[in-house]
Every structure is written in structure tokens, then in C-alpha cells.
N, C-alpha and C positions, 0 to 999 in steps of 0.2 A: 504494500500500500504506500500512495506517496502522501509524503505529508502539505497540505496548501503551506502557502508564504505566513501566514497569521502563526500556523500550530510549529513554524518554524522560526522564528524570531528568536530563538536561544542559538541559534546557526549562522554561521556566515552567511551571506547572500551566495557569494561564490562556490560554496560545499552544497549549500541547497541546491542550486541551479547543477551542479554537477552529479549530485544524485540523484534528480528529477529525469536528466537526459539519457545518461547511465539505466534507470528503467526502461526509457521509452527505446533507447538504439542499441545499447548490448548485443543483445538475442539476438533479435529480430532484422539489425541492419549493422551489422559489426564491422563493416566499412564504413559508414556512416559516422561509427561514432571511435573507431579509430581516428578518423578527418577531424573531428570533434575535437579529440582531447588533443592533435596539435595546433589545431585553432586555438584553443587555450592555454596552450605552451606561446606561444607567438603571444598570447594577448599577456601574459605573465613578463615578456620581456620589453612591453610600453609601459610599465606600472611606473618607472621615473618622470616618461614624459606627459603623464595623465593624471597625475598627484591625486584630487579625491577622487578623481572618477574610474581610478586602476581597476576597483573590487566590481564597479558595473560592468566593464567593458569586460571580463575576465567570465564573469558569468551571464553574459550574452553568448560571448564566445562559446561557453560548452554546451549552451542551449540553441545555438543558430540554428541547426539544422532539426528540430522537435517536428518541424511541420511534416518531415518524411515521415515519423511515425505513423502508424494505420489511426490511431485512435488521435491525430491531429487534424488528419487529410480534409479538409471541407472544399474550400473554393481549387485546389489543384496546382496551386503559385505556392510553393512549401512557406515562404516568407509571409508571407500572409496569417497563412494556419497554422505555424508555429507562433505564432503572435497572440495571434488571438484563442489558441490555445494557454499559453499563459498567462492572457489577461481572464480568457472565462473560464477555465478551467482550475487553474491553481492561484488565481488572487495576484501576480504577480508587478512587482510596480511598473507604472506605466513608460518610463525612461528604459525599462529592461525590454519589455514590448513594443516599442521603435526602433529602437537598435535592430531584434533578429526581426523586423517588420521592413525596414528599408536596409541590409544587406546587400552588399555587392550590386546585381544590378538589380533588383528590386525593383526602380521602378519603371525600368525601359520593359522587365515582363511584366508588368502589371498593366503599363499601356498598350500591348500586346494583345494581353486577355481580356480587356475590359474590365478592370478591377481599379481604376486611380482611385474610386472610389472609397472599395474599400481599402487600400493600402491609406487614405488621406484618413482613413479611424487612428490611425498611429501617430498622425502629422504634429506639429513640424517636426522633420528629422536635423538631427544633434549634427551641423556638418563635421566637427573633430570627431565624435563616437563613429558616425558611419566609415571616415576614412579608415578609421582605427581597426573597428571590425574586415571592412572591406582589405586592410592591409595582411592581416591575419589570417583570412580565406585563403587568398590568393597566396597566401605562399605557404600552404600544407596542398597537399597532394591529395586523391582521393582514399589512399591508402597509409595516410598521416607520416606521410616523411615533409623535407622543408623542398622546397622546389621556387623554382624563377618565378614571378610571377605573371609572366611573358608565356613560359612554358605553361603554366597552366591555365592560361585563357588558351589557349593554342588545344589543349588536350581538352577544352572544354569543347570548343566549336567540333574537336575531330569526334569526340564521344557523340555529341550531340545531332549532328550532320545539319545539311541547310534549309530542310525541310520542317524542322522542330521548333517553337515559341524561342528556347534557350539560346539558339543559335542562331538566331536574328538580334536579339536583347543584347546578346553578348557582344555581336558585331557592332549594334551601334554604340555600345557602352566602355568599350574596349578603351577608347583615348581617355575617356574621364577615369575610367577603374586604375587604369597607368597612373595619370596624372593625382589621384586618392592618393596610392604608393607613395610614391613620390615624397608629398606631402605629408607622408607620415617619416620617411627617415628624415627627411629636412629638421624634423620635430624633434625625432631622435636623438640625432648630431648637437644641434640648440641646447636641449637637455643634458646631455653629456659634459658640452660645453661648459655650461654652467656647473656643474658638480666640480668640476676638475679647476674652474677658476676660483 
């Protein structure tokens, strides 16, 4: 049984959110949530340049991908129904349900399928947190190694083919998803900086 966000308040956010995903991808999609836990490795090595907002972005990260879950699946845009599984299923705060709600390209497939709609229940998205997450994605594999993050929009579009919602979203979102990266080591480096002066 998982526990909601309320009967969990003795718990990190981070530990919650990683035992909640851990239920839902384990088993059932253990590729999935391999990609997961280095998505939260990658999100564990921004915590300098994200000061209070390390422990969200950390447990976003093990939770991005819940909407693949069977018992998340509604609208078919995983970013979506991982979202809003969070938000109506386990209570979860609303900053944690934008994050895995606007992911990576979130919302070039979301205007795809017809959903800005509901992706705008999440809105505004956080533009530092998205980059953050979107940074984090893209450079875990699907099989949670660290990988380019070049390479794996590449291994996106080939998995995907051109025929697919993913593979058109991805193609238009591909300069902004780089240009997110980017702008996360830039932040990085900043941060560094600063420590070391």
C-alpha cells in the first residue's frame, strides 16, 4: 500500500516520491524505473545549483515517469497522467505536479494530442525546474546509464520513428531541449564558481 503525501509528512518528500515510483515501475516496467533512478542521480548532482529547491527537483525526478504506470494511464501523454496522478491520487504538492507535468517536451506533445489544455491544469511551468528536470532526462538512457544528451534525442526519434506523436514533438523541441541543457550546466559552472571563490 502507498502511503498519500499527508500520512507521509514524517518522510522526506524525496524518499516519498521514490517509494511511491518504486511501487508503481519496479515490477511492472523495470526499465522504466531503472531511467528513473538515474534521472535522480543526475537530479542529486544540481542540488548546489538549486539550493531550496534541490529536494523538489530530486523527487520529481524519481517520479517523472509514474504516468507509464497502468494505474496512471488516462489521457495517453504519460506527462500528463503522471501528474495528475499525483495530484489526485496521492495528494501530492502542486510544484511536484508541474514539474513531471511539463517535462522535457511536454508540451510540443501535448499540442500534438490536443491536450494544452489539460497540461495548462499544471501551468505556469517553473522555467529553472523544467530545465532542471529536462536536463536530467536527457542525459540517463533508457536503460539508466548517463548518455549525451544529443544521443539520446537521437535514440528517441530512432525508437520512436516518424510516424509517432513523440517523434514529431521531439523534432520540433529538439533546439529548445539542447538549448534547456545548456542552460543548466551554465548554472552549474556559476555554482561551482561561487563555492570555490
Amino acid at each position: 500500500m502507498v502511503l498519500t503525501l499527508s500520512e507521509a509528512l514524517d518522510m522526506q518528500l524525496a524518499r516519498w516520491a521514490h517509494d511511491l515510483a518504486e511501487s508503481l515501475l519496479a515490477n511492472d516496467l523495470p526499465r522504466r524505473w531503472a531511467h528513473s533512478q538515474r534521472v535522480y542521480a543526475q537530479a542529486l548532482t544540481l542540488a548546489p545549483a538549486l539550493g531550496a529547491d534541490a529536494e523538489l527537483l530530486a523527487a520529481a525526478a524519481i517520479a517523472h515517469d509514474v504516468g507509464y504506470a497502468e494505474h496512471a494511464v488516462d489521457t495517453g501523454q504519460h506527462m500528463i497522467d503522471g501528474a495528475r496522478y499525483l495530484r489526485d491520487v496521492v495528494g501530492a504538492e502542486p510544484r511536484l505536479c508541474s514539474i513531471v507535468a511539463f517535462h522535457t517536451s511536454s508540451p510540443w506533445e501535448a499540442s500534438e494530442l490536443g491536450l494544452a489544455d489539460a497540461l495548462a491544469e499544471f501551468g505556469p511551468a517553473e522555467p529553472e525546474l523544467v530545465d532542471a528536470i529536462t536536463y536530467c532526462d536527457l542525459t540517463s538512457s533508457p536503460v539508466g546509464d548517463l548518455v549525451d544528451p544529443a544521443h539520446r534525442l537521437a535514440e528517441v526519434l530512432e525508437r520512436y520513428g516518424p510516424d509517432h506523436v513523440v517523434f514529431r514533438a521531439v523534432s520540433a523541441a529538439r533546439p529548445e531541449l539542447l538549448e534547456r541543457v545548456d542552460r543548466v550546466r551554465q548554472r552549474q559552472a556559476e555554482a561551482l564558481a561561487a563555492r570555490l571563490s
